[in-house]
C-alpha positions in Angstrom: 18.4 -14.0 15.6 15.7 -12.9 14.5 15.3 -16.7 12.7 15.3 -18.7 15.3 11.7 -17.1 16.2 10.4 -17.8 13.4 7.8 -21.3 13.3 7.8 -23.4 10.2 9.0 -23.3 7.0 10.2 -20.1 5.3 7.6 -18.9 2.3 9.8 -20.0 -0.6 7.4 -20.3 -2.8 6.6 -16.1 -2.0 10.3 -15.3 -2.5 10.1 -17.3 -6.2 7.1 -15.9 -7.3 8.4 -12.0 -6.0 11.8 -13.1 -7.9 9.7 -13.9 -10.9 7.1 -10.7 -10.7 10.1 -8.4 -10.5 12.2 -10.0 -13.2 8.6 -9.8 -15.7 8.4 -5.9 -14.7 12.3 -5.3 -15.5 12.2 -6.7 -18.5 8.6 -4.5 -19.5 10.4 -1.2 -18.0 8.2 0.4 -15.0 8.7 3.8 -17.3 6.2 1.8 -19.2 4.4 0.5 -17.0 3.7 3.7 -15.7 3.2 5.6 -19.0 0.3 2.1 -20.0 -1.0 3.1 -16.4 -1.4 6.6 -17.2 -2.9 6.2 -20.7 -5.8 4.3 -19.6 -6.4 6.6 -16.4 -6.4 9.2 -18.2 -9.0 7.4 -20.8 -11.2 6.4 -17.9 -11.0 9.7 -16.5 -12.2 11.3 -20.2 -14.6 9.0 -20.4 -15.8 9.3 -17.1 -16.2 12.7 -16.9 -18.7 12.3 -20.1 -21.2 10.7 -17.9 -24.1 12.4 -16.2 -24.5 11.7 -13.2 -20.8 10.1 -12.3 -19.0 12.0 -9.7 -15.0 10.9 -9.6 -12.9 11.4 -5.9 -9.4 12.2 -6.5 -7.1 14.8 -8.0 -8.3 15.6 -12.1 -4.4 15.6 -13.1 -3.7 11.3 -13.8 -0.3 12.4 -13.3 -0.6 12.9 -9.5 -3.2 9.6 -9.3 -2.3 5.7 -10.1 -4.6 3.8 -11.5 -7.4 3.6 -9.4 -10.5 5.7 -10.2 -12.8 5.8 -6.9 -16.4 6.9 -8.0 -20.1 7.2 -7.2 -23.1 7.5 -9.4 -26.1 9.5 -8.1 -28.7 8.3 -6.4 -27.3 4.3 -6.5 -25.4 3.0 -3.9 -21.9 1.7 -4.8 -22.1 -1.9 -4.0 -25.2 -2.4 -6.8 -23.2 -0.4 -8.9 -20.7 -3.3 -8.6 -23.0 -6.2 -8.4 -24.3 -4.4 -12.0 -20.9 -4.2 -14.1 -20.7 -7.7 -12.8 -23.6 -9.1 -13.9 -23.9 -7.1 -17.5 -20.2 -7.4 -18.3 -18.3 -9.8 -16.2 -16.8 -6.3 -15.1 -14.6 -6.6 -11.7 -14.2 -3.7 -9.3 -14.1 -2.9 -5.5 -17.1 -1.5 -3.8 -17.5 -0.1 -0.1 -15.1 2.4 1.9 -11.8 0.9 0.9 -10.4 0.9 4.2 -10.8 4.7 4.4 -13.9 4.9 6.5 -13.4 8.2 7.9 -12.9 10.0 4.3 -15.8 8.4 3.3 -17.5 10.3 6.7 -15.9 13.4 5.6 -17.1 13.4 1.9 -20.5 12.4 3.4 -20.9 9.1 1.1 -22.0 6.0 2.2 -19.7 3.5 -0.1 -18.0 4.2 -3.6 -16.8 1.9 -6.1 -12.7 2.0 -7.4 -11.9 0.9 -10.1 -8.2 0.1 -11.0 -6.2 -0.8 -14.1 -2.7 -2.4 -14.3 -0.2 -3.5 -17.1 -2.5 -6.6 -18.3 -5.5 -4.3 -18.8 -6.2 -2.7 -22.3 -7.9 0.7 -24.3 -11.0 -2.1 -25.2 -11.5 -3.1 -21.7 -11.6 0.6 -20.5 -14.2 1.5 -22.9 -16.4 -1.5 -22.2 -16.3 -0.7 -18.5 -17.0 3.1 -19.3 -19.9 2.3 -22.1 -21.3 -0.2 -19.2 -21.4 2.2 -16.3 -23.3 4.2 -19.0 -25.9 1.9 -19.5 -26.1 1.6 -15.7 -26.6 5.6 -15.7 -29.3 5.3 -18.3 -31.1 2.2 -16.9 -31.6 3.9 -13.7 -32.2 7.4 -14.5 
């Protein structure tokens, strides 16, 4: 028991590539993992709050947030906001109510977008995403 209930084949392959994921983030340290992760919030958050226009959910502190950045900008509805950094930039990010529906109810918004940075992403990418929301902003002011 409890095996003997289970169909098929075990997920070996999962149990490699977990094996594998956690050996990469011992050997990078998650004290800097977390500190990268922290650098570019705070960056994004900087940059961010620069913007007219751009209003960002979450505590201000990035030490009390990951790496996600939820956000709206005014008057555009988060999913062309997404579809936009897409098509100007090749930009990736999540768009909707994030499984979190009833906050969205709460804050009275209809969708927002999140965007989240990891290890793999750098300084260069955050300012691109920033300077393109920007030109978003502008372009539909």
């Amino acid at each position: 028991m409890p095996w003997r209930f289970e169909p098929g084949t075990p997920n070996v392959s999962g149990a490699m590539g977990l094996a594998a994921a956690v050996d990469y983030l011992s050997k990078l340290g998650m004290d800097w993992v977390r500190k990268h992760e922290v650098e570019l919030t705070k960056l994004a958050m900087k940059r961010l709050a620069e913007l007219d226009k751009v209003t960002v959910y979450g505590p201000e502190n990035v030490e009390e947030r990951g790496g996600i950045i939820s956000f709206n900008v005014e008057g555009v509805d988060g999913h062309d906001v997404a579809l936009l950094l897409d098509e100007f930039e090749n930009i990736a990010v999540r768009s909707g109510l994030h499984c979190a529906e009833p906050l969205h109810r709460k804050l009275d918004i209809q969708s927002s977008v999140r965007a989240s940075f990891y290890l793999y992403n750098t300084e260069n990418e955050i300012n691109l995403f920033c300077d393109t929301l920007e030109k978003i902003v502008d372009s539909l002011s």
